[in-house]
C-alpha positions as CSV (number, residue, x, y, z in Angstrom):
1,X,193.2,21.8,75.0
2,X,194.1,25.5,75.0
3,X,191.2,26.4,76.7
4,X,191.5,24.0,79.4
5,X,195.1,25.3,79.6
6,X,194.2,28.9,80.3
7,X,191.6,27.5,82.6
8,X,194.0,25.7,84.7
9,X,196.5,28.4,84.6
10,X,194.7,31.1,85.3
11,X,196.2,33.5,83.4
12,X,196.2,36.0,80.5
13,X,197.8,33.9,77.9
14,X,197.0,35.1,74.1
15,X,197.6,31.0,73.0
16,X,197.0,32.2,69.7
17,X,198.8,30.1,66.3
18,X,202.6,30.4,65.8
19,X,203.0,30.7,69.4
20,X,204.9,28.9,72.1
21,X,203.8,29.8,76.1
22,X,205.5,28.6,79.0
23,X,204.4,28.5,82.4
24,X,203.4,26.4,85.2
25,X,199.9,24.3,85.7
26,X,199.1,24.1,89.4
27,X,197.2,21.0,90.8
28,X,194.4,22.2,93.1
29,X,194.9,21.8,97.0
30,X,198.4,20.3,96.9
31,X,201.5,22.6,96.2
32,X,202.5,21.0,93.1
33,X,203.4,23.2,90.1
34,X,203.7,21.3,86.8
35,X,206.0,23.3,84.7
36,X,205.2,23.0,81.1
37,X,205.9,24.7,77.4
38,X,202.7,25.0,75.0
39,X,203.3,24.9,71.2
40,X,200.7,26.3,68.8
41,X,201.3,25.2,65.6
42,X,200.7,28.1,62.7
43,X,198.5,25.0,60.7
44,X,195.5,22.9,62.2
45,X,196.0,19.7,63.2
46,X,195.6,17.6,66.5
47,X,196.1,18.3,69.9
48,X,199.3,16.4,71.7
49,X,199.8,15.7,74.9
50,X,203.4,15.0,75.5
51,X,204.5,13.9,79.5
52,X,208.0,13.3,80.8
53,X,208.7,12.7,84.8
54,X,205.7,10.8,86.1
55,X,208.6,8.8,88.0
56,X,210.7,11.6,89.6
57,X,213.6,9.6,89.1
58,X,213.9,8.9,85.5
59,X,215.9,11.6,84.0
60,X,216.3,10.8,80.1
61,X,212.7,11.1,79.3
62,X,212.3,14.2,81.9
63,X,215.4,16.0,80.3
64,X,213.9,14.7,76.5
65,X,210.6,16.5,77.5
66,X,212.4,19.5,78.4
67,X,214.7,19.1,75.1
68,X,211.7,18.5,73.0
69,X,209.7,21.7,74.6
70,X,212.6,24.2,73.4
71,X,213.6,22.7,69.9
72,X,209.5,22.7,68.7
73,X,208.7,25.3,66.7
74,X,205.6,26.9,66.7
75,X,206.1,27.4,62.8
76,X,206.6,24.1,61.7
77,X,203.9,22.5,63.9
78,X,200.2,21.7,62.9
79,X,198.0,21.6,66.1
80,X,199.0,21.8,69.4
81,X,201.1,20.2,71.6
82,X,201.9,20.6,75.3
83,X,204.7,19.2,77.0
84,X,204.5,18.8,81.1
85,X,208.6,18.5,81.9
86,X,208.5,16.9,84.9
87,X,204.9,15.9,85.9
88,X,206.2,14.7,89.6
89,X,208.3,17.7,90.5
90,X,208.4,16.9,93.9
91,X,209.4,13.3,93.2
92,X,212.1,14.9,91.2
93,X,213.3,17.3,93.5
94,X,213.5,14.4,96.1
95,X,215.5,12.3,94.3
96,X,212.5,9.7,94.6
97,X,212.0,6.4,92.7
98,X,208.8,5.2,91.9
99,X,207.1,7.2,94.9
100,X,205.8,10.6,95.9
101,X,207.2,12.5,98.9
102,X,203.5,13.9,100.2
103,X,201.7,10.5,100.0
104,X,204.3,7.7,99.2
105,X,201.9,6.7,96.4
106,X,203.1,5.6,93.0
107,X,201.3,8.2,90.6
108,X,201.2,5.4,87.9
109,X,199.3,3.7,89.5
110,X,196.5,6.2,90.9
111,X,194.9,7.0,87.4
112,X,192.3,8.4,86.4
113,X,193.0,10.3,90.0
114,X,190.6,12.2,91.9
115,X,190.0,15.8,92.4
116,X,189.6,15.9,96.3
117,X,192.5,12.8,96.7
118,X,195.8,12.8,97.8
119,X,199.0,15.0,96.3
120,X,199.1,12.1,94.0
121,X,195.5,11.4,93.1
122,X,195.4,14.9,92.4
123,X,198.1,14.6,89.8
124,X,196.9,12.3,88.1
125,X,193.1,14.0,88.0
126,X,194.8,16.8,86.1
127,X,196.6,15.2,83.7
128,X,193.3,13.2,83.1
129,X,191.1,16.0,82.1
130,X,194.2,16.5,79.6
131,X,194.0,13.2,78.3
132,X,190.4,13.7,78.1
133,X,191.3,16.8,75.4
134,X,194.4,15.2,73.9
135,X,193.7,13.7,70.4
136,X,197.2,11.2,71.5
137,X,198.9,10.6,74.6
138,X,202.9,10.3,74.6
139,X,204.2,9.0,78.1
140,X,207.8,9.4,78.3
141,X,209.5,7.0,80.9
142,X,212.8,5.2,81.6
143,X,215.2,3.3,84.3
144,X,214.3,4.6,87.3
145,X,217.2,5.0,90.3
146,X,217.3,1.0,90.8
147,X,216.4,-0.3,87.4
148,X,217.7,-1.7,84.8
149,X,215.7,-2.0,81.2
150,X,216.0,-2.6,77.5
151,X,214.1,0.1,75.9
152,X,210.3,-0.5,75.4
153,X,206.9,0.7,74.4
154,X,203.7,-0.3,76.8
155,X,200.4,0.5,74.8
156,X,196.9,0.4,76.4
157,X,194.1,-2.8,75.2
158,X,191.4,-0.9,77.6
159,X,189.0,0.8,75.8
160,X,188.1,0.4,71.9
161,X,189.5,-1.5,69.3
162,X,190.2,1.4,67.5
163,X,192.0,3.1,70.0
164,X,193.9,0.3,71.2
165,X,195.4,-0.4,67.4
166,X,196.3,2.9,66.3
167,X,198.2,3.5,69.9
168,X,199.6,-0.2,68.8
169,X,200.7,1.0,65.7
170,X,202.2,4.5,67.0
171,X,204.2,2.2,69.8
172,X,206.3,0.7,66.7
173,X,206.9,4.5,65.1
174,X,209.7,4.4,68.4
175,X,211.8,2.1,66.5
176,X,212.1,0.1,70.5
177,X,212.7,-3.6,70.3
178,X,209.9,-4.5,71.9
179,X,206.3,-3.4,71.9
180,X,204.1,-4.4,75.1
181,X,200.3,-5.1,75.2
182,X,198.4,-4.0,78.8
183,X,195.1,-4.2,80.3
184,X,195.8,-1.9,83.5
185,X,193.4,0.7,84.2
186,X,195.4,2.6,86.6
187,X,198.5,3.6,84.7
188,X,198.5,6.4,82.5
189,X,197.9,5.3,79.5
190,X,195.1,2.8,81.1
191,X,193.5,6.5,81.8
192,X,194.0,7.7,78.8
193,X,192.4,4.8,76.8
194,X,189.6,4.9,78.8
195,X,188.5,8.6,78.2
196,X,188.9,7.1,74.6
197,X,192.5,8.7,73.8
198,X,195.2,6.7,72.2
199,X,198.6,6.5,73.1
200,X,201.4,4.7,74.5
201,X,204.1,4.5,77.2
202,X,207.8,4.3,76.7
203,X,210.9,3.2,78.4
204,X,214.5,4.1,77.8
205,X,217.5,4.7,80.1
206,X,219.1,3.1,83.4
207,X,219.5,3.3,86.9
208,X,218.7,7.0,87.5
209,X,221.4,7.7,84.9
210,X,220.7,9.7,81.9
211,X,223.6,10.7,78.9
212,X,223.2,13.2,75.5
213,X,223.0,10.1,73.4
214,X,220.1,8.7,75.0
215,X,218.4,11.8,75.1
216,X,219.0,12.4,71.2
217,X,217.7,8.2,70.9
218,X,214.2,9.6,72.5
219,X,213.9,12.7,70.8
220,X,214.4,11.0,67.4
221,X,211.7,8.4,68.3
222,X,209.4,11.1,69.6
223,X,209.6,13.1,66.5
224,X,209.1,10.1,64.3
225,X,205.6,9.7,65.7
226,X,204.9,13.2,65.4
227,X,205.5,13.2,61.9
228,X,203.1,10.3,61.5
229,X,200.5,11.9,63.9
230,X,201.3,15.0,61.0
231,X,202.1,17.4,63.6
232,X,206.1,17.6,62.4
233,X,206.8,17.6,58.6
234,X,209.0,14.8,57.3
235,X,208.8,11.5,56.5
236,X,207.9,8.4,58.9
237,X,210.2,6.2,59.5
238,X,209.0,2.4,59.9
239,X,210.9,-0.1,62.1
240,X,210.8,-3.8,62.6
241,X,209.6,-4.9,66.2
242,X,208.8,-7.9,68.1
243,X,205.3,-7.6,69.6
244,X,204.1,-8.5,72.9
245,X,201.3,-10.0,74.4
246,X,201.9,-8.8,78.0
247,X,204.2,-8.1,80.4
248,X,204.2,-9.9,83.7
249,X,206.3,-8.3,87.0
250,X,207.5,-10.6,89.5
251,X,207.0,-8.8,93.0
252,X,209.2,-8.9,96.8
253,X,207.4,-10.9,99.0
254,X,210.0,-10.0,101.8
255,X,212.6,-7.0,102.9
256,X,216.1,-7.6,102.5
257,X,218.4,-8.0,99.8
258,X,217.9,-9.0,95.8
259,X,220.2,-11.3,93.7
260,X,218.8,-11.3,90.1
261,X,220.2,-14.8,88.6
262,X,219.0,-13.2,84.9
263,X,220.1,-10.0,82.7
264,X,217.9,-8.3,80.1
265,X,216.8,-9.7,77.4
266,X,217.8,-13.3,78.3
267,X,215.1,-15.5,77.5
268,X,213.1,-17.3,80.1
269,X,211.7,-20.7,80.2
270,X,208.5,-21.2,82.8
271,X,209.2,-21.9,86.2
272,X,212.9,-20.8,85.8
273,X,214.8,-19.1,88.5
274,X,214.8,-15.1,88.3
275,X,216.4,-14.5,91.9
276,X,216.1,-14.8,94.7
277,X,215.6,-12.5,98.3
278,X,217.7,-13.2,101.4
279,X,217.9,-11.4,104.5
280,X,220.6,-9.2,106.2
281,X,222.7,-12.6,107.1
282,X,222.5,-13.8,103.7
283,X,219.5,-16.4,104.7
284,X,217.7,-16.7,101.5
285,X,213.9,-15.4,102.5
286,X,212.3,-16.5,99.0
287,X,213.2,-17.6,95.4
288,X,211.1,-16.1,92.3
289,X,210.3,-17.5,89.0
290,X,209.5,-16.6,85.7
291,X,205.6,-17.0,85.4
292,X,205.6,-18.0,81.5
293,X,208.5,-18.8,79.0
294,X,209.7,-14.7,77.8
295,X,211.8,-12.1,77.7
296,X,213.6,-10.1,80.5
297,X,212.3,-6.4,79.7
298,X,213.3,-4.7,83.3
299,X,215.5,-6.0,85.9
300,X,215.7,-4.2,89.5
301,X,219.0,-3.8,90.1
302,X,219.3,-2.2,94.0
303,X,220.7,-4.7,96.6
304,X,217.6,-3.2,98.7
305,X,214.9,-4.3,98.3
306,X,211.1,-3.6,99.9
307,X,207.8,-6.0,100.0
308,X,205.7,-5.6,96.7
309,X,208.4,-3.9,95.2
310,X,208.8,-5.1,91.4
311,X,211.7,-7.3,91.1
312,X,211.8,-8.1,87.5
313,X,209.6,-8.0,84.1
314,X,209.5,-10.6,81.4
315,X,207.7,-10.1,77.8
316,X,205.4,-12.6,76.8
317,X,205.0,-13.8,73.2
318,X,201.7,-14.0,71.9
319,X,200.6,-17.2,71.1
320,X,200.6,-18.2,67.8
């Protein structure tokens, strides 16, 4: 990873063990600069790739990335690991959910990206050929400006068995309630799993909001699965959590205005009533249902809503 590091950057950087660079990565043909903090460890050991800010609007796991990129030391460390704090800096900088400002694309969903694509595409292409390097994947996320979640861990079922249990595993290392199965390609950790790198994604914080407490909640967690990745000394902590077979997203088929009838973590019989959208003279447009009996993981909680915007997110059991 190093080398693709000082390929990207361009620069004269000695990246040599007991070190700790920082600088910016710049994505080819867009103006996005991706700042990040590179920490080589004074042992071997595995390369990490650590990402905070894919959503420009989800500050605990952005300000965890750039909490986590200071506190590392090169000293203590085995390996490598580089920590991109935030990914979507113009996103951030605009005050953006979900979306980026150039293309009005969601970069989790644009993976593995494309080298000649849009601002977004082009993201994600970089960060791919990192993934591609990366021995794990860490994906920090959280409540973006207009949602509301319990904290959660999405791990990737594209790709090997292999892969997809030891990122499985890892997930649980968070100590998060709730550990989520997927089979999407186009998300980060999709494009990680499919270069054959394991990993997860995780949730924590609300609305756009982000507080010390949390912060220290995600740097804790982060650690904890550095330490079993043996990256950090210290011993792992194991937690007990309720696994997942998938997650399914109900979606606005209509503008107007939301009225969730649910909170988080209620739990949801099929075919029961999760909202419903009505327009701007209070004429309900459409009602919206739970898909399977569940759990409430994420739960929009804007008045304004947009068509195909995600509305709400229930946990599905596996079956026994």
């Amino acid at each position: 990873m190093k080398e693709l590091i000082r390929q990207l950057v361009s620069g004269d950087m000695a990246l040599t063990a007991g070190t700790k660079t920082t600088g910016h990565i710049p994505v080819p043909g867009t103006p996005i600069e991706m700042p990040f903090t590179l920490i080589c460890g004074i042992k071997d050991g595995k390369d990490i790739l650590v990402t905070g800010g894919v959503h420009g609007g989800e500050y605990p796991c952005i300000e965890t990335a750039i909490q986590l990129a200071k506190e590392l030391d090169p000293n203590a460390v085995a390996g490598t690991v580089l920590i991109i704090h935030p990914v979507n800096t113009a996103a951030f900088l605009a005050r953006m959910q979900y979306y980026g400002p150039y293309d009005g694309k969601n970069l989790n969903r644009v993976f593995p990206g494309k080298a000649t694509g849009t601002v977004s595409e082009r993201i994600a292409y970089v960060i791919n050929q990192l993934q591609k390097e990366a021995a794990f994947f860490i994906d920090l996320h959280g409540g973006d400006i207009h949602e509301s979640l319990v904290p959660f861990v999405i791990y990737s079922n594209v790709g090997s068995k292999e892969v997809s249990e030891q990122s499985r595993q890892a997930s649980a290392l968070l100590g998060f309630p709730y550990v989520v199965g997927s089979v999407s390609e186009n998300g980060s950790i999709g494009g990680a799993a499919s270069c054959g790198t394991p990993g997860f994604l995780a949730e924590l914080g609300q609305c756009g909001r982000w507080n010390q407490s949390e912060v220290e909640q995600y740097k804790v967690a982060v650690k904890n699965v550095l330490r079993s990745l043996a990256t950090i000394p210290g011993q792992v902590q194991t937690y007990q959590v309720e696994y997942l077979e998938k997650m399914l997203v109900a979606t606005a088929r209509h503008e107007g205005c939301w009225y969730p009838e649910v909170k988080l973590e209620d739990k949801v019989a099929k075919g029961q009533k999760l909202g419903e959208i009505r327009d701007f003279f209070g004429t309900k447009l459409s009602d919206y249902h739970a898909e399977s009996d569940g759990i409430v993981l994420y739960l929009v909680t804007s008045l304004a809503i947009t068509t195909n915007d995600p509305l709400c997110a229930i946990g599905v059991q596996s079956a026994k």
